[in-house]
N, C-alpha and C positions, 0 to 999 in steps of 0.2 A: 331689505337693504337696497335693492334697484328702486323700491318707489321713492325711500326715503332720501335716498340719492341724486333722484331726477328732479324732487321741490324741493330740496334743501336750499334755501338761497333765495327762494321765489316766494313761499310761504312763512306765518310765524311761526309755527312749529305742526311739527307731523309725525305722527307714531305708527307706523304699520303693525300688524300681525298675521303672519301665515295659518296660523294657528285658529284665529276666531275669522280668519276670513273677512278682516275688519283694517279700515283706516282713517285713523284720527286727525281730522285737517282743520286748522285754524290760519285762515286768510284775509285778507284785504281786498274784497274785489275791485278796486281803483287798482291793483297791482296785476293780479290776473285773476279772470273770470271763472266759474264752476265748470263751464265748459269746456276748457282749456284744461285745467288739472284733468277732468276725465279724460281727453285728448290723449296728456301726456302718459296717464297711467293704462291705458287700454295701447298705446305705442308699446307699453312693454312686455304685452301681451296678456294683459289681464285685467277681466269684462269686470264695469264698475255697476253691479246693480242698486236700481231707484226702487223707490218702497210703496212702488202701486200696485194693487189690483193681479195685474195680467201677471204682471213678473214675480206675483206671490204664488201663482197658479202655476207659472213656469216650474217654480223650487221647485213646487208638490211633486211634478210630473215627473223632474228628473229625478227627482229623491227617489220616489216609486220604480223609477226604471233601473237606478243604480243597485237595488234594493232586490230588482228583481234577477238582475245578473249577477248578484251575489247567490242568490237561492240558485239560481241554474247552475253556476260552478258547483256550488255543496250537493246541488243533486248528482253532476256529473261525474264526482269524485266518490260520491255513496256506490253509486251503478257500476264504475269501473272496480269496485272493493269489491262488493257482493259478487262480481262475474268470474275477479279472475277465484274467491275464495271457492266457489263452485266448481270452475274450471278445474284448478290445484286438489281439489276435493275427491272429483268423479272423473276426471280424464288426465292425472298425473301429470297435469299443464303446470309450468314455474317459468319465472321472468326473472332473468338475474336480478339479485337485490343489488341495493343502489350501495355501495360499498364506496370506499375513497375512487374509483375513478369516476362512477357516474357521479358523485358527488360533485366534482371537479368540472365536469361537462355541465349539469347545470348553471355551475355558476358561471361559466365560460359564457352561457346561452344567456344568463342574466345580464351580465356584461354586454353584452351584443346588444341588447335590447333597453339596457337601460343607458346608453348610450346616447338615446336619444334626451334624456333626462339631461346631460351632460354637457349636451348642445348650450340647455336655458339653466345649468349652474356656473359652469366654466366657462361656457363659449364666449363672452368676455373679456377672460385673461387671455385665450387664444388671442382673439379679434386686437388685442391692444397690444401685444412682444410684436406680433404680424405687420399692425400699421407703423409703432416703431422703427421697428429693422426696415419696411418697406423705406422710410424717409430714409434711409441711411444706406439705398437701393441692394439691398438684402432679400431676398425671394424666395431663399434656397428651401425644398422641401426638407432638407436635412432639420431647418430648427423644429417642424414638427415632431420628427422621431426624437431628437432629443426633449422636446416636452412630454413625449408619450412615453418614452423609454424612464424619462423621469419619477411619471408619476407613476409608473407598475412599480421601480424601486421605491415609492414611497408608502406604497398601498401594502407592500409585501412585509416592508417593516414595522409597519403599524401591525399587521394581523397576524404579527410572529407575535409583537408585545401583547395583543389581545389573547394570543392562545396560551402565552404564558400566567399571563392574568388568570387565564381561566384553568391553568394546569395548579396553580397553588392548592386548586381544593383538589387535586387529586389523593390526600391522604386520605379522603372521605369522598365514598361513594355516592352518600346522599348528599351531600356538599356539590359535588362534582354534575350528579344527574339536576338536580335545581338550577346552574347553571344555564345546563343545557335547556331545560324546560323554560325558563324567563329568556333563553336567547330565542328558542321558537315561537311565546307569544308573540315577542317584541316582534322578531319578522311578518305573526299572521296580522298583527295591531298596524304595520306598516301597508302589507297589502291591502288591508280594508281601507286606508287613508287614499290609494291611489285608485282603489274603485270609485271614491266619491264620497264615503260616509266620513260628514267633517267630524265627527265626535270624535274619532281615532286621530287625528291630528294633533291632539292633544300630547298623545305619548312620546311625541317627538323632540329629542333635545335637540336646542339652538341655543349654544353660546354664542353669542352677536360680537363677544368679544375677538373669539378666533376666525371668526370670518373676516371682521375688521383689519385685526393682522395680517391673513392671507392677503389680502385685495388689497393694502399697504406696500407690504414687503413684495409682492408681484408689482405694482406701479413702479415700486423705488428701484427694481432689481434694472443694471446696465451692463451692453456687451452684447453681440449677435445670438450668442448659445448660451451665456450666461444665464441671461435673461429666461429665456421658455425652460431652461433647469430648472430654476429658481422656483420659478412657475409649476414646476410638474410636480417636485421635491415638495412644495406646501401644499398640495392637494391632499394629501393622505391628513393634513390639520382642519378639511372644511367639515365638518363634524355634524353643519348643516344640513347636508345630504343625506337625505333620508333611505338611500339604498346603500350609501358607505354604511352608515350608524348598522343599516339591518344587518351586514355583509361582518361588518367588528365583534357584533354580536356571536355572529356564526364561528368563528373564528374562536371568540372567549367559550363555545362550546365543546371547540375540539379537544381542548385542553392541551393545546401542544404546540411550542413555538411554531417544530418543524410543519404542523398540518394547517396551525393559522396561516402563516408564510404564506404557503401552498395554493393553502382557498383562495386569499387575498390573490393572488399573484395571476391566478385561473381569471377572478372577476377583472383585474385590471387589463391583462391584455386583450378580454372582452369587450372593454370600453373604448380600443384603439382605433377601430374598422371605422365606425362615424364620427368619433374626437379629430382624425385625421382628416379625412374629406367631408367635414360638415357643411361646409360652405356646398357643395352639389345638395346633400342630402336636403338642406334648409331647404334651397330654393325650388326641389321637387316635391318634397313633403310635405302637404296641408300641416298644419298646425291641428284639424281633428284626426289623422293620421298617425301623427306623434302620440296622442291621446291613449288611442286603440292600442299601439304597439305595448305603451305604455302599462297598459292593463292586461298585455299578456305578461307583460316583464314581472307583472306582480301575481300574477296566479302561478310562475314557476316559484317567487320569496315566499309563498303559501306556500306550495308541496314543501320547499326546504324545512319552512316554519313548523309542520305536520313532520316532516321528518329528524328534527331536530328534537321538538317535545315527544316523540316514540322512544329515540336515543336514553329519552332521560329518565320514561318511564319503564325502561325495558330492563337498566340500569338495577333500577329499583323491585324489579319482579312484579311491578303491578297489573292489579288485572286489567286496566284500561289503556295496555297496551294496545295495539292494531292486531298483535298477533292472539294474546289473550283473548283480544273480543271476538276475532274471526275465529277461534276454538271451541269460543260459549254458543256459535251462534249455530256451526257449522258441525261442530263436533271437531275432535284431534285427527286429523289423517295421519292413516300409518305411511311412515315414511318407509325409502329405502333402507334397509340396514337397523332398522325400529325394533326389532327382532331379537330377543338374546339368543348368543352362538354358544356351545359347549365348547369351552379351553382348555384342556388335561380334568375335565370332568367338571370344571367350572362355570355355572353360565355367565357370559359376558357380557355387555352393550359397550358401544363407543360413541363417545358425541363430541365435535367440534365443538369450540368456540367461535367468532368473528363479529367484528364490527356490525355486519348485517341480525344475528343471534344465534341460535341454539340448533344444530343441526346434527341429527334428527330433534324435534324437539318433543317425541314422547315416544314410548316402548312400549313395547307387551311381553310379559314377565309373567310366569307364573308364581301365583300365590302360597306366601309361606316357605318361597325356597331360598337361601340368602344369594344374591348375585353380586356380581363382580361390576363398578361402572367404571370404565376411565372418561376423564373428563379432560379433551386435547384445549390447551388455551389458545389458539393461532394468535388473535387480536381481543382485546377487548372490545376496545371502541373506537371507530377510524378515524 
């Protein structure tokens, strides 16, 4: 939309895509030169590569390095599985499971960090209610809260509808955990697109339409506070944003207005801290800086990604749960309480349910004698 925006008017026609990493220009050089287009499209922050030689050696290079900090995460996250399953194994080591509030801190943390992502989709609309009101000597820091307070209630009410969306299959388990497992791809499909690998770009939807809209109705909107409401209220429709889409997803996996809301509402006020004083942050932040944050922001929408397809297969009793496989691998540890107790002559076990699973989730029972289990439900799934 920014390139096709900047030679709209100057070229005969011009097609970008984010998606192939491609754009399609048909000019007049008597009108402006090749030079001048790359000019304007690298102004917007983005390198127009020529199809020589060096710069083909270049792709390889990075390709292989993207490639190879992808392998480094997936070994880091092996090595940190295998340690604590040993740990929790042999030295009765456990880390609270990520339940609805670590949940919610994630996403808080993704918010903070994809913030910066927020700068080069929105920053924009900020930059344009800002220089308005300025002309109409309007400065006040207040229109930003109300752009920011805007869009948390916009982001809040979308991922109540997304978690409603996602609550309809809750009459069905396997309905409901499929959900969850195609919202966790989509989020790992989204973090591999922000490591570099272009093939994953692919999976990301762009209706060109609602963004049009957006960046419409934000020009047309008038009034000091009107205007950045307007502005914050249609953010939760840029659909383009590839961490909202992941973030909706999430949301369609809780299956529940109240916990979409929630998520949503966690991510949006995440995104405040650099939406508000972008303007400092730009001008000390290298743009390969933004990058880097960038790519932490997306090895936390992995974990979630990881933790949302567990959700769905945990659901489902399969064996290629995290917990499943750390059992196959490691054997079951007997837990606390794993033990049946004699009850007026009955033996017993107890086991919670939660969001996080099955707690204890294996016994020892002696063979052939009928026991007693009660099965406490706390949560389902959070």
């Amino acid at each position: 939309m920014l390139i096709e925006n900047e030679l709209k008017g100057k070229v005969n026609s011009i097609k970008a895509s984010f998606k192939e990493g491609k754009a399609e220009i048909d000019f007049d050089p008597k009108k402006i030169s090749e030079e001048e287009i790359k000019e304007k499209i690298e102004k917007l922050g983005y390198c127009v590569a020529s199809n020589n030689i060096e710069n083909k050696k270049n792709n390889k290079k990075s390709a292989l390095e993207r490639f190879g900090f992808f392998i480094f995460i997936g070994a880091l996250l092996i090595v940190a599985f295998v340690l604590y399953s040993f740990l929790s194994k042999n030295y009765n080591f456990d880390i609270p499971s990520i339940g609805e509030n670590g949940s919610l801190l994630l996403l808080f943390m993704v918010g903070i960090l994809t913030g910066f992502h927020c700068i080069a989709m929105c920053g924009g609309f900020v930059v344009s209610y800002t220089a308005k009101n300025a002309m109409n000597e309007h400065k006040s820091y207040k229109q930003h809260f109300a752009y920011g307070g805007a869009k948390v209630i916009s982001y809040t009410i979308f991922g109540g509808i997304f978690g409603l969306i996602g609550g309809i299959f809750v009459f069905s388990i396997g309905l409901r955990a499929g959900v969850a497992i195609f919202a966790g791809i989509f989020m790992i499909f989204y973090a591999l697109s922000i490591f570099g690998i272009k093939f994953f770009r692919k999976f990301q939807i762009n209706p060109k339409f609602l963004t049009a809209f957006t960046m419409k109705a934000s020009a047309e909107a008038k009034g000091t506070y009107k205007r950045p409401i307007i502005t914050g209220l249609l953010n939760g429709l840029f659909i383009a944003c590839g961490p909202l889409q992941a973030m909706y997803l999430y949301a369609a996996g809780t299956g529940s207005f109240t916990n979409g809301a929630t998520a949503l509402a966690a991510f949006g006020l995440g995104t405040l801290p650099v939406m508000i004083g972008f303007g400092t942050f730009a001008s000390v932040i290298s743009h390969k800086t933004t990058r880097r944050i960038l790519k932490i922001s997306a090895v936390i929408v992995l974990i979630l990604g990881l933790i949302m397809i567990n959700r769905g297969l945990s659901m489902t009793g399969s064996q290629y749960s995290f917990s499943a496989i750390g059992a196959k691998i490691f054997g079951g540890p007997i837990e606390e309480g794993a033990e049946a107790v004699l009850t007026n002559g009955v033996p017993e076990v107890n086991m919670d349910v939660t969001g996080a699973g099955y707690s204890p989730n294996s016994f020892v029972v002696k063979k052939g004698v009928p026991i007693k289990w009660n099965v406490n439900v706390k949560e389902l799934t959070t």
